[in-house]
N, C-alpha and C positions, 0 to 999 in steps of 0.2 A: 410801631404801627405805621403802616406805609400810609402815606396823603394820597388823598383821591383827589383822579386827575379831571381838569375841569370839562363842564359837560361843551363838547360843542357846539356852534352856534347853529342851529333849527334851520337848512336850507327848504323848508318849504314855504312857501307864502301860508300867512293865517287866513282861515276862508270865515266869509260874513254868511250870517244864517239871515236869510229873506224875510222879514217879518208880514208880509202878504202871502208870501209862500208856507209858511205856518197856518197862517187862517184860511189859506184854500185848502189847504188838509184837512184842517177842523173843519170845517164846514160840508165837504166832503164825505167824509168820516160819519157825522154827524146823521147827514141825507142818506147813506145806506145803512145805518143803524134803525134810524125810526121810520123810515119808509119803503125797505123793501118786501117785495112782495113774498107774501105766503111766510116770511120769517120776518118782519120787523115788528122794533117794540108796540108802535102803534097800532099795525095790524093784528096784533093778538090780543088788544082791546076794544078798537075798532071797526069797524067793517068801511075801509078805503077802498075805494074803486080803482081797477087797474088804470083808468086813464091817467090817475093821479100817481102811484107806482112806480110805472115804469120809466115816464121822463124821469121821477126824479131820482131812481137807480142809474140814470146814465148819465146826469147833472152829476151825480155825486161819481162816480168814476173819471169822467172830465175832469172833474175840479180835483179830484186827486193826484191824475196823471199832470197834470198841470201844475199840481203844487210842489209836486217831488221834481217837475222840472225846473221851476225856479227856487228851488230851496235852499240852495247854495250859491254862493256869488264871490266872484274874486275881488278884491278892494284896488 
């Protein structure tokens, strides 16, 4: 049986996952699940007012785009 030859060494740098950049996803994530309009969880129990709606449909894509931009971080 032939030996196996050794793995070489990893030339990329290890990347750090952001841990505010996780919770501006959830959060995000979050604000377009239960409060968008005509389809979130809460408007199909409640009756929200678009004033209420619509910021926070575009809070929560901000804070998405935001979060996927700091999600990754070099050490």
């Amino acid at each position: 049986m032939a030996k196996a030859n050794k793995p070489a060494n990893n030339s990329k740098p290890r990347v750090k996952v952001s841990f505010t950049g996780v919770l501006m996803i959830l959060v995000g994530a979050d604000l377009i699940l239960l409060l968008a309009p005509e389809f979130g969880i809460l408007n199909s129990g409640f009756y929200i007012p678009d004033i209420y709606t619509w910021p926070s449909l575009i809070a929560g894509i901000a804070l998405l785009v935001l979060g996927f931009r700091r999600l990754y971080r070099k050490p």
